[in-house]
C-alpha positions in Angstrom: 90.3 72.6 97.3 87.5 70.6 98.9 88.9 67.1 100.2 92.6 68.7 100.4 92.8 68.8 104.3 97.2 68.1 104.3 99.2 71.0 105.0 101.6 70.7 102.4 98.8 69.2 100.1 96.5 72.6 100.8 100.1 74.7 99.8 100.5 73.1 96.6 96.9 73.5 95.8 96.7 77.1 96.8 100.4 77.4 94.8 98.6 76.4 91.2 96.1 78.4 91.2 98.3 81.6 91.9 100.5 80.2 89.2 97.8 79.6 86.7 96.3 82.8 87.4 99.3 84.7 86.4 99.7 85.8 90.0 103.1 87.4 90.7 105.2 85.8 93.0 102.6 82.8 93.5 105.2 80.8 95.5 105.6 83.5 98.5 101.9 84.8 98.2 101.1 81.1 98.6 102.6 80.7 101.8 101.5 84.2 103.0 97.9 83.1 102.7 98.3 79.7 104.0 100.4 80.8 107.1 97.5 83.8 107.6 94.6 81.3 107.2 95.9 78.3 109.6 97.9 80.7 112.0 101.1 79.2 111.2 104.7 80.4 111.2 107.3 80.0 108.4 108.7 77.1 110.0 106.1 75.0 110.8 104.4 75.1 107.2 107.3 73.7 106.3 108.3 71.5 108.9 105.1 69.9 109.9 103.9 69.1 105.7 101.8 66.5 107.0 99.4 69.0 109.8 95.7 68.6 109.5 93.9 71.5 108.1 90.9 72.3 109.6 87.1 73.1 107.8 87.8 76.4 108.9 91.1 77.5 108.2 90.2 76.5 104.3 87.1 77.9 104.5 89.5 81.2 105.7 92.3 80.3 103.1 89.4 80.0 100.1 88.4 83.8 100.7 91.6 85.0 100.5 92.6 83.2 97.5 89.7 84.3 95.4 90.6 88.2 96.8 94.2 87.3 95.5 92.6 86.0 92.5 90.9 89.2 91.9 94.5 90.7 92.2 93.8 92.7 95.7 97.6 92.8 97.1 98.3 90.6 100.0 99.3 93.0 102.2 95.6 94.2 101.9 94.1 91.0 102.1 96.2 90.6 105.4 95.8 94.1 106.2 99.2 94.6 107.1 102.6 95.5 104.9 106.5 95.3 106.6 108.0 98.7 105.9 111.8 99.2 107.7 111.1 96.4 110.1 107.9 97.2 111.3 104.5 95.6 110.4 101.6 98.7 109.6 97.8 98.4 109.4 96.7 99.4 105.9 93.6 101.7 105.2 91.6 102.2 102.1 92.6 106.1 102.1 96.1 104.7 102.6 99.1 104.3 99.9 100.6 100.0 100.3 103.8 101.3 101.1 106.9 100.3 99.0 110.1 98.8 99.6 111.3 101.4 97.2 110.1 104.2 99.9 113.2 102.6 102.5 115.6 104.7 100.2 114.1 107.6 101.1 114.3 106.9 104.9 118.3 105.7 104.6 118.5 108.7 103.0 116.9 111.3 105.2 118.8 109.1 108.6 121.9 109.5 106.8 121.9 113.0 106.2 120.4 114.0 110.0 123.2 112.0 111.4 125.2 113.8 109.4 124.3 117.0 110.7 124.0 116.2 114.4 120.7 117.6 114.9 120.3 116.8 118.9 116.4 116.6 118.8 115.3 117.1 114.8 111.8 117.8 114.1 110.6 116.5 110.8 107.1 116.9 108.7 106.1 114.2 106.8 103.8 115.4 103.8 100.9 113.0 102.6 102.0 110.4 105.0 99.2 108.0 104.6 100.4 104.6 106.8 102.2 106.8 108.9 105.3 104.4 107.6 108.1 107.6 106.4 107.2 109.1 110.1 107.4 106.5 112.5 110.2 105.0 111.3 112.5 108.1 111.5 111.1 108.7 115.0 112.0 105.2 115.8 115.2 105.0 114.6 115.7 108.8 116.2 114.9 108.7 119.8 114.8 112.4 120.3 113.0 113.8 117.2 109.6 114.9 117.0 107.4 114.8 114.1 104.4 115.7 112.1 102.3 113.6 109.7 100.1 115.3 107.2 97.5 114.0 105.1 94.2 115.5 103.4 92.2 112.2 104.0 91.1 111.8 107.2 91.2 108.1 107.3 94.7 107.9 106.8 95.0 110.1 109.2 93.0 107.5 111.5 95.5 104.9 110.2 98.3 106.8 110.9 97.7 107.4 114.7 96.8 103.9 115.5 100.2 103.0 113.9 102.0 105.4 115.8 100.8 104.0 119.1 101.9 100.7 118.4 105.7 102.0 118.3 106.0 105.2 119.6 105.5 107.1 123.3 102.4 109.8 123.3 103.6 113.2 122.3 106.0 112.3 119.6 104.4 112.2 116.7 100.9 114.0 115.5 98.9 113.3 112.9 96.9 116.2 111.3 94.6 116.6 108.3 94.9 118.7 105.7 96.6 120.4 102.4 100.4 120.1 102.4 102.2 122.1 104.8 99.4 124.3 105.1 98.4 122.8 108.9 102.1 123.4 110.1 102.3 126.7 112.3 106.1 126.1 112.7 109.2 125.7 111.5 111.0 122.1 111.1 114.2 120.4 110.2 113.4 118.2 107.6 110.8 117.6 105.1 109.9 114.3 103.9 107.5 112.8 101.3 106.2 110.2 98.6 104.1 112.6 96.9 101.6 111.1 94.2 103.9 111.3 91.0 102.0 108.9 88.5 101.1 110.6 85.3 97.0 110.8 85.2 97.2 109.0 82.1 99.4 106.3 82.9 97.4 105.0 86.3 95.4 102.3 84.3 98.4 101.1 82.9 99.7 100.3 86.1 99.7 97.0 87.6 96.0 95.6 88.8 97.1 95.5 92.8 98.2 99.6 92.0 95.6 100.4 89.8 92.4 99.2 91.4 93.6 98.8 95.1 95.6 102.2 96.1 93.9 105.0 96.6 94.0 107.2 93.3 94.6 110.8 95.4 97.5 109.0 96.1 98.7 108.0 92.6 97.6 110.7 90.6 100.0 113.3 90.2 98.5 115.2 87.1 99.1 115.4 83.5 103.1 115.4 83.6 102.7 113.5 87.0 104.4 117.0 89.2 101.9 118.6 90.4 102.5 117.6 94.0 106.0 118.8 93.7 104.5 122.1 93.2 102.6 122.3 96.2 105.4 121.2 98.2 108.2 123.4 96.5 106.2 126.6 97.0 105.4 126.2 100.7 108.6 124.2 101.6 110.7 127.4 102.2 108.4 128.9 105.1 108.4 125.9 107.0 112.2 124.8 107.1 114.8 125.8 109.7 118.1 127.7 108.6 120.5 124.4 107.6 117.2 122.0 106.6 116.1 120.0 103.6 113.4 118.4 101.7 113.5 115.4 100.7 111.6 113.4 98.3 110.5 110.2 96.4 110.4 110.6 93.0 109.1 108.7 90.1 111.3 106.9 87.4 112.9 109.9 84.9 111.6 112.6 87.2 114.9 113.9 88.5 115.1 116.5 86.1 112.2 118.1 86.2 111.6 117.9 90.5 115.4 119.8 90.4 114.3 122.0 88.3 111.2 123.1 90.6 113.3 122.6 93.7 115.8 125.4 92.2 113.3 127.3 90.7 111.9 127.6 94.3 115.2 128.6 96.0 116.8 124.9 97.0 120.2 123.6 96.6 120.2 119.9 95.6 122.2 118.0 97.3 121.7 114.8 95.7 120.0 111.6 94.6 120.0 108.1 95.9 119.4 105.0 94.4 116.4 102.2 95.0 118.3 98.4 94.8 116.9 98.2 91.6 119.0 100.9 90.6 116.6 103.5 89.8 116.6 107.2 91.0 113.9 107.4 93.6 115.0 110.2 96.4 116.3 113.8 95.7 117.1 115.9 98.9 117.7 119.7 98.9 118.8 122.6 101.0 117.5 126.2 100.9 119.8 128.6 99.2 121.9 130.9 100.5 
């Protein structure tokens, strides 16, 4: 890139070598890095093509194209990822949330608003960024929360994202197993459990594979064993008229109802990611 010093001369630049790298999506991680390095919105990468580039902001835009190279995920390069309208610090110990992971919080809004739970208090089980938490409490002014998880750097993470958007008090952010730090009783139940088959992690995608945390992939030999944990403790630690809900992997439906029944829950029902796929299942207790 040396001698490029033209805005849109540095973008096309940094565009071919995403594109010859096999990078995916090489046209929006292009203008991700090039906005982060020069400091530059959207609209003026594209409406000011002909902008100097300083020794600096290439020098910047070089290290993060050789990370992106490597295949380390933008979002960690940037150390940021949007989730539900909100930008979240990323953590080593900490899952890159999904898109995919916004069905699950449609789905757990729509069925408290359903309910008319005046002040709802959820627990949020491996919650890593904090992401499944705040955003409830966000978009539910009176709830209260809990976020659980058994690293304690996401649970670092976490905290420091909950500041950013939420008043003291509201949520807390404990380490440990599960549900086992909960002394009470809550509403809902909410998680993206690790769900990935042990075998099956190195056939993920680089950016998954090598980048998120494995604790937080790894869900055992038939990818469940999570679901397990949850299921058995879940029924101490819901009100009367609660649920559980959960992410679940592609072709897991089956076999998390059958554990959620097997463990005294009613499901309720499943809802779709925009690709189409399964990826929530809610339940209530039985009876």
């Amino acid at each position: 890139m040396e001698g490029t010093r033209r805005l849109d001369a540095v973008f096309r630049e940094t565009l071919r070598r995403l594109t010859a790298a096999g990078v995916p999506s090489p046209g929006l991680d292009a203008r991700l890095l090039v906005c982060a390095a020069t400091g530059l919105g959207h609209e003026r990468l594209i409406g000011e093509p002909g902008r100097s580039v300083t020794e600096s902001e290439v020098h910047r835009l070089e290290g993060m194209v050789a990370r992106r190279l490597a295949r380390e995920p933008v979002s960690r390069i940037l150390g940021e990822r949007e989730f539900w309208g909100r930008s979240y610090a990323l953590g080593s110990a900490t899952l890159d949330p999904r898109p995919d992971t916004e069905t699950l919080v449609e789905a757990a809004l729509d069925w408290l608003r359903r309910r008319d739970v005046p002040r709802p208090t959820i627990a949020d089980l491996g919650t890593g960024t904090g992401c499944l938490l705040i955003s409830l409490l966000c978009d539910l002014h009176l709830a209260r929360g809990f976020g659980i998880d058994i690293d304690p750097d996401a649970v670092v993470v976490a905290a420091s994202n909950a500041r950013r958007y939420l008043e003291p008090g509201r949520a807390h952010f404990i380490c440990g197993d599960w549900l086992a730090p909960v002394g009470c009783s809550v509403d809902l139940i909410v998680s993206n459990p690790p769900y990935v088959e042990t075998a099956e992690i190195t056939r993920l995608e680089p950016e998954v594979a090598a980048f998120d945390p494995r604790r937080a992939l790894d869900g055992g030999a038939d990818g469940l064993d999570a679901y397990r944990r949850i299921v058995e403790a879940a029924a101490g630690h819901i009100n009367p008229g609660g649920a559980l809900m959960l992410e679940i992997g592609a072709d897991q439906e089956t076999s998390v109802a059958e554990l959620l029944e097997w463990g005294g829950f009613s499901v309720g029902g499943t809802r779709r990611d925009l690709s189409g796929t399964i990826r929530c299942i809610f339940a209530t207790l039985s009876g």
